[in-house]
C-alpha positions as CSV (number, residue, x, y, z in Angstrom):
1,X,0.0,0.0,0.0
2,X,1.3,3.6,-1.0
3,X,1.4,6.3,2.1
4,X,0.0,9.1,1.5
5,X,2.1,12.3,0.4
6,X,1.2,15.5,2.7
7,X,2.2,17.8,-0.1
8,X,-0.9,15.8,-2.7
9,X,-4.4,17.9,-1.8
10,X,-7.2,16.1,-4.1
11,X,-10.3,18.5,-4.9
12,X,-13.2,17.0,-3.9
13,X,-14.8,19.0,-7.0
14,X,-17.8,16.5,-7.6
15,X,-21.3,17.5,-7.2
16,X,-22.5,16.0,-4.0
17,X,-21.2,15.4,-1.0
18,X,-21.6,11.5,-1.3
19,X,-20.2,11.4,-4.7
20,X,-17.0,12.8,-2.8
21,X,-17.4,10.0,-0.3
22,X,-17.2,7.2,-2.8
23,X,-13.9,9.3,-4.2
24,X,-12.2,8.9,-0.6
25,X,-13.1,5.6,-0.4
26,X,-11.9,4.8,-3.1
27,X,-8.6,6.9,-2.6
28,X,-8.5,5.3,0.9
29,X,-4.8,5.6,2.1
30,X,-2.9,7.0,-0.6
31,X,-4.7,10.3,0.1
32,X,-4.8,12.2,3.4
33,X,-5.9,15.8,2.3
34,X,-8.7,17.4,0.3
35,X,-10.1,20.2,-1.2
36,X,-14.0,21.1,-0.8
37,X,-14.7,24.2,-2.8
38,X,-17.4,26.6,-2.7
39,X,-19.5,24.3,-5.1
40,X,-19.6,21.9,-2.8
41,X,-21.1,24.1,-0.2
42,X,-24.9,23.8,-1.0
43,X,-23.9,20.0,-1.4
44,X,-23.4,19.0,2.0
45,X,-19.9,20.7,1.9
46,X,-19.5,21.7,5.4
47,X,-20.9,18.1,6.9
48,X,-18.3,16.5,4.4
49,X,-15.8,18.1,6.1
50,X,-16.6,17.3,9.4
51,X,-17.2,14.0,8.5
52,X,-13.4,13.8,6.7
53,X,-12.4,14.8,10.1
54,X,-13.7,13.1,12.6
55,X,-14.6,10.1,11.3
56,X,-11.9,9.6,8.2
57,X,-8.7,11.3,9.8
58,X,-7.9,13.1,6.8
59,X,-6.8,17.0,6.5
60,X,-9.4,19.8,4.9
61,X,-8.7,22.5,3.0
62,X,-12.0,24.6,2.3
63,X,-11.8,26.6,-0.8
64,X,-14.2,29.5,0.3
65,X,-12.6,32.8,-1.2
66,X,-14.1,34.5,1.2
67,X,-14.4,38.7,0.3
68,X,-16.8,40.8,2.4
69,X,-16.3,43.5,5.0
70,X,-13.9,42.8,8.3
71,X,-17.1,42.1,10.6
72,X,-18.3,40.0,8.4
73,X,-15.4,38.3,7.1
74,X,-14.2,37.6,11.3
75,X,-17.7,36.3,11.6
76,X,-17.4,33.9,9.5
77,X,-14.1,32.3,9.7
78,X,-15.0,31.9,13.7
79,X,-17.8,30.2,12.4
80,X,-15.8,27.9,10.1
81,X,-13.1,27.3,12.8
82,X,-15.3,25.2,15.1
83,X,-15.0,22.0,12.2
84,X,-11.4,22.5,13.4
85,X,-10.8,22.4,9.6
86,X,-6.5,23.0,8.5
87,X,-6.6,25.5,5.8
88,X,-9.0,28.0,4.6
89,X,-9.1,30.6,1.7
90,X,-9.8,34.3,1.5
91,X,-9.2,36.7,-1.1
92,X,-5.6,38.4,-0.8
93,X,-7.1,42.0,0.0
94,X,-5.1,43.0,3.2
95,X,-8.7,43.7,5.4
96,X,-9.7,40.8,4.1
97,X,-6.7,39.0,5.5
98,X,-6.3,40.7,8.9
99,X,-10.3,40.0,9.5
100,X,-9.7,36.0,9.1
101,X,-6.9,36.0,11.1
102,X,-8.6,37.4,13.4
103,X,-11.7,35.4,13.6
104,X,-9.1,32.3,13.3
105,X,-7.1,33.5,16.5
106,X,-7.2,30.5,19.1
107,X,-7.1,27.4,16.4
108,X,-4.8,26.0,14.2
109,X,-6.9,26.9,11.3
110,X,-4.2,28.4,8.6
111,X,-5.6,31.5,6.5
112,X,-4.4,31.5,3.0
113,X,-4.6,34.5,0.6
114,X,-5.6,34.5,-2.9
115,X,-3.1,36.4,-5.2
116,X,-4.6,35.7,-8.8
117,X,-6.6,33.3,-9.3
118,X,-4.9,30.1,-11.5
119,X,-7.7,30.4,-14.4
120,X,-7.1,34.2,-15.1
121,X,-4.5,35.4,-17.9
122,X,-4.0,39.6,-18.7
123,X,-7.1,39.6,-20.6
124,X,-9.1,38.5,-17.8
125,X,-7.8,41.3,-15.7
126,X,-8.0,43.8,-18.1
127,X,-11.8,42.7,-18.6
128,X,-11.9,43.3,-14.6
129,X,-10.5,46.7,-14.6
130,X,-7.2,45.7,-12.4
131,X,-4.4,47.5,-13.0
132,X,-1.5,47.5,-15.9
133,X,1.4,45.0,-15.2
134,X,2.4,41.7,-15.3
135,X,0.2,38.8,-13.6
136,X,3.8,37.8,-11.7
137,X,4.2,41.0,-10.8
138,X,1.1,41.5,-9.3
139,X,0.5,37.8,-8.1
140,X,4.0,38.6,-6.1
141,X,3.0,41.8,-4.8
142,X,-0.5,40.8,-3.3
143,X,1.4,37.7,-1.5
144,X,4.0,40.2,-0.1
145,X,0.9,42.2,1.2
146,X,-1.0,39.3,2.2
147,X,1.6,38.0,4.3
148,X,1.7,41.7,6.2
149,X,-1.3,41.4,6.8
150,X,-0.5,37.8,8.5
151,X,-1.6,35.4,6.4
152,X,0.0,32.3,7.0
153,X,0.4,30.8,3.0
154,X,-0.8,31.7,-0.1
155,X,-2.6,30.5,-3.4
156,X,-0.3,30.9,-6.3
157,X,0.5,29.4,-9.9
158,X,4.0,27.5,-9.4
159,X,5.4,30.1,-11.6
160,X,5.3,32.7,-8.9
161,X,6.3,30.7,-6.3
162,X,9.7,31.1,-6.7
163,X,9.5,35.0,-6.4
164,X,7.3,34.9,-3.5
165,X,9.2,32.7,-2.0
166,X,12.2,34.8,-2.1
167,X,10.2,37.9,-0.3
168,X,11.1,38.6,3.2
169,X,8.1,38.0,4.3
170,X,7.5,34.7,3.0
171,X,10.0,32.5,5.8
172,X,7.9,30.2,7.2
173,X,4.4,30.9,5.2
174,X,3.0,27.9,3.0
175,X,2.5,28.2,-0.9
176,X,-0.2,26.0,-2.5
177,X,-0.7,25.4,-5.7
178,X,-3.7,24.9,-7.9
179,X,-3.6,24.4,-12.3
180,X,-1.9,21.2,-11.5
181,X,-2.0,19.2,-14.2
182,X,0.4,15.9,-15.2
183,X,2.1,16.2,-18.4
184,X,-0.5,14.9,-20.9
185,X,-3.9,15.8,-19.1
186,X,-6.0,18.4,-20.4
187,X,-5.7,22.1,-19.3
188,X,-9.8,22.7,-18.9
189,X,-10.4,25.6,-17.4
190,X,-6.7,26.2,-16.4
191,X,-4.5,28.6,-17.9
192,X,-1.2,28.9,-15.8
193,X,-0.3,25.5,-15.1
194,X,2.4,23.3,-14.7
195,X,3.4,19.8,-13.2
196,X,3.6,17.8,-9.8
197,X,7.1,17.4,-10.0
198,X,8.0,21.3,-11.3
199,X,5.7,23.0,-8.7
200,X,7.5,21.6,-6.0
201,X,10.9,22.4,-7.7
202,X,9.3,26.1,-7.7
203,X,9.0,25.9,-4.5
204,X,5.8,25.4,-3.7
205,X,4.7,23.1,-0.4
206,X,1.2,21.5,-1.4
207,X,-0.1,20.9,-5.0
208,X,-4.0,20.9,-5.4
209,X,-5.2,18.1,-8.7
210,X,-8.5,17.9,-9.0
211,X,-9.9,16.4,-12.4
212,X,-6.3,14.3,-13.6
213,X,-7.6,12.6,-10.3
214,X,-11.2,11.9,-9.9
215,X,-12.0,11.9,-13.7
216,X,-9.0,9.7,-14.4
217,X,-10.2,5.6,-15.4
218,X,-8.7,4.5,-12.1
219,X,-8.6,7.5,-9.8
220,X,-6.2,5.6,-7.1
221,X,-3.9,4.8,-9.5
222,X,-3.9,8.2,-10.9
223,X,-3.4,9.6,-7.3
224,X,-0.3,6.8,-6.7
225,X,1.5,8.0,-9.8
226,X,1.0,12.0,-8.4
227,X,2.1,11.0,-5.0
228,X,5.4,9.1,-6.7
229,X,6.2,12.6,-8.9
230,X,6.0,14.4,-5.8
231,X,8.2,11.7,-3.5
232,X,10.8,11.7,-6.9
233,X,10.6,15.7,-6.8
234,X,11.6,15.5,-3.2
235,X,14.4,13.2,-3.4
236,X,15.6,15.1,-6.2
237,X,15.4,18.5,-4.3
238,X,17.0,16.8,-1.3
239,X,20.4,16.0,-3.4
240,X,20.7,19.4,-5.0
């Protein structure tokens, strides 16, 4: 039987919360995080994740992206804390930041910060009205703010990751990656993606692989052969 690599976080992005049960079954122990993302929510997301908890053992990452007003924001992630859930998103905006933290003061719930989302390219930001500029440029300087505001990681394409993981602030903060995608799977929705084994070589800590997984013929198998790129990446890093 495989072990389960830390750094591998499967999304959970199926339509109902049982439908994500038979996936972790069927994972079983070569799997010990997931992802449930914000369309999982009015599918039973939140009881999933308490039940991935306490009665599965695995780690949780919700995918919220959480953007509202400081009140609000605190509110909330106190709310979420209580499923004593390990990771949790929020848009990079530094209030937005400082308010989770804040609401997350007392657990060991981790706040990360959006930079740019993975699915976005210049056009899409131009269509949005954000300002002129690379999307590095900008992914990097949201993280550096983020992480000001206290954030304790961030969401970011493995190209960025080595530039934010050279800022100052970044010592000690975790970068996760989504728009994973193993060389010869499809790009779907994903624009700025790159592989298992480079992501990690960029520097960042946990990978996020969603459809090469749970569409894939044999998901567990498909998960193995992740987990394996990662432990390779990792063995390879080691003897640099």
């Amino acid at each position: 039987m495989t072990l389960a690599n830390d750094r591998l976080i499967v999304a959970l992005d199926v339509p109902e919360a049982h439908s994500a049960l038979e996936l972790v079954e069927a994972l079983g122990d070569t799997v010990s995080f997931y992802k449930i993302g914000l369309g999982m929510l009015t599918g039973g997301g939140l009881a999933l994740a308490n039940e991935l908890k306490q009665e599965h053992g695995k780690r949780v990452f919700l995918d919220m992206k959480l953007f509202d007003i400081g009140a609000t924001i605190e509110a909330a992630v106190r709310g979420l804390a209580r499923y004593e859930l390990d990771f949790l998103t929020v848009h990079g905006d530094p209030h937005v930041v400082l308010a989770a933290k804040q609401g997350a003061a007392g657990t060991d719930l981790k706040i990360l910060a959006v930079t740019v989302l993975t699915s976005l390219d210049r056009h899409d930001l131009d269509a949005g009205l954000i300002r002129r500029g690379d999307i590095p440029e900008i992914v990097v300087e949201r993280a550096a703010r983020a992480f000001a505001a206290g954030a304790d990681g961030v969401i970011a394409s493995a190209r960025e990751a080595t530039h934010i993981r050279a800022l100052p602030g970044a010592r000690g903060r975790l970068i996760v990656t989504p728009g994973i995608r193993p060389a010869g799977s499809a790009l779907n929705d994903q624009k700025r993606v790159t592989t298992p084994a480079d992501a990690v070589a960029m520097g960042a800590d946990h990978i996020v692989v969603g459809r090469p997984i749970w569409a894939a013929p044999d998901p567990s198998a498909a998960a193995v052969a992740v987990a394996a790129e990662l432990a390779a990446a990792d063995l390879q890093t080691a003897k640099a």
